[in-house]
C-alpha positions as CSV (number, residue, x, y, z in Angstrom):
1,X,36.1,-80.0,155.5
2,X,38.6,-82.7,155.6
3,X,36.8,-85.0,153.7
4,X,36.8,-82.5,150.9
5,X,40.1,-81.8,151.2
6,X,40.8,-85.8,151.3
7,X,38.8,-86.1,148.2
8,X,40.8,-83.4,146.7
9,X,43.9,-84.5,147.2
10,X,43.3,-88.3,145.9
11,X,41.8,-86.0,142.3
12,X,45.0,-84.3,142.5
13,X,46.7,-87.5,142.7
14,X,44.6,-89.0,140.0
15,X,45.8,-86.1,137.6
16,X,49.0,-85.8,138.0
17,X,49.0,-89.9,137.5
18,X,47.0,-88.9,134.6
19,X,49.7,-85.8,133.0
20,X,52.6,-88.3,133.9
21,X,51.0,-91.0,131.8
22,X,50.4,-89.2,128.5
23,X,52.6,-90.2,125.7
24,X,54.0,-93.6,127.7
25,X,54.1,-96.9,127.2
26,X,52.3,-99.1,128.7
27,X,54.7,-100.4,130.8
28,X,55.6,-97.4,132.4
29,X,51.5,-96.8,132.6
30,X,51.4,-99.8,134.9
31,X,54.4,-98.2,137.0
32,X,52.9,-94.8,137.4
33,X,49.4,-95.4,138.5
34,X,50.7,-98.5,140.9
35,X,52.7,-95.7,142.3
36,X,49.5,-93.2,142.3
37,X,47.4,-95.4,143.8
38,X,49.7,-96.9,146.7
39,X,50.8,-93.3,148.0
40,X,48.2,-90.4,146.9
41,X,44.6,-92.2,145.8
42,X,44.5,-95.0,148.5
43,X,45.3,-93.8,152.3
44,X,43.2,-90.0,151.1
45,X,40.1,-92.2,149.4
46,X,40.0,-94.5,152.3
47,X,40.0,-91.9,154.8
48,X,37.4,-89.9,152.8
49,X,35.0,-92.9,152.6
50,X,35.8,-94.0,156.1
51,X,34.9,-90.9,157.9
52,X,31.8,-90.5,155.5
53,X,30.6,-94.1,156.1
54,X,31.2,-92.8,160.3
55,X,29.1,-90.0,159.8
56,X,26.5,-91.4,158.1
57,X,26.4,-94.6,160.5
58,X,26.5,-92.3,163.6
59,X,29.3,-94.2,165.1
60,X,33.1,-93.3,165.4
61,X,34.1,-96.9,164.9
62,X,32.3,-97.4,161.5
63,X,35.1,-95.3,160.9
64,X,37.3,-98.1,160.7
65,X,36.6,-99.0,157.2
66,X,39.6,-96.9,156.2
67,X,41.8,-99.2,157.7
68,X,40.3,-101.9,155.6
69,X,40.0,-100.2,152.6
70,X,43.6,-98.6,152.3
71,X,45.3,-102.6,152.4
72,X,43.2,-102.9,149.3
73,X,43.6,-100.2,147.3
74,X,47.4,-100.8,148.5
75,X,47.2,-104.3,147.5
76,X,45.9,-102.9,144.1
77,X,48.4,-100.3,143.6
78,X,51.0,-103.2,144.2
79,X,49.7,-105.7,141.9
80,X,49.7,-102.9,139.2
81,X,53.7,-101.6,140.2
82,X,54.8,-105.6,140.1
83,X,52.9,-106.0,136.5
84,X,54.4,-102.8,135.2
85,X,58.1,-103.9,136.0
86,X,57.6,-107.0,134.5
87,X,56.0,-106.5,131.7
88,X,57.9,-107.0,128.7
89,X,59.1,-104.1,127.1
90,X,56.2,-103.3,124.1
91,X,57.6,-102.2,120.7
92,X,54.9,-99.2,120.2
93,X,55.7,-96.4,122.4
94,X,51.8,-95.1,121.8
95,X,48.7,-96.2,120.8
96,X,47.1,-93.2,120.4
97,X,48.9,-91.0,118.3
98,X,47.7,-87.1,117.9
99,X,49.1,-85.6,114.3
């Protein structure tokens, strides 16, 4: 059960990332989803695939994958929040434009 709910919340994360996003530039794209995935995708993914991979192994310490997981997807969700502020500001507010 918590792995579901783990899962769900990172989904939930992922879509409300997603909503925030539309109609931004890309800048602030970067910004958004760097935020996303540092605080809501990464420490409920890793636990979710953590405590899967334990299960599966049979062994509570397998379950320790989370804690190398979550620097990565950390790491990732930094490297997209440090692009995103400096980017240079782009002139077209929208690629895709729905008329």
């Amino acid at each position: 059960m918590a792995i579901i709910i783990a899962i769900l919340i990172a989904l939930f994360g992922a879509a409300l990332a997603l909503v925030f996003t539309i109609g931004q530039s890309r800048k602030r794209k970067y910004i958004i989803w760097g935020i996303a995935n540092m605080i809501a995708i990464g420490p409920f993914l890793s636990f979710a695939i953590g405590i899967t991979y334990a299960i599966i192994e049979g062994n509570g310490w397998a379950g320790m994958l989370m804690w190398v997981l979550y620097p990565i997807i950390f790491v990732i969700g930094l490297i997209q929040l440090i692009i995103g502020i400096f980017m240079k500001k782009s002139s077209d507010k929208n690629i895709y434009k729905y008329h």
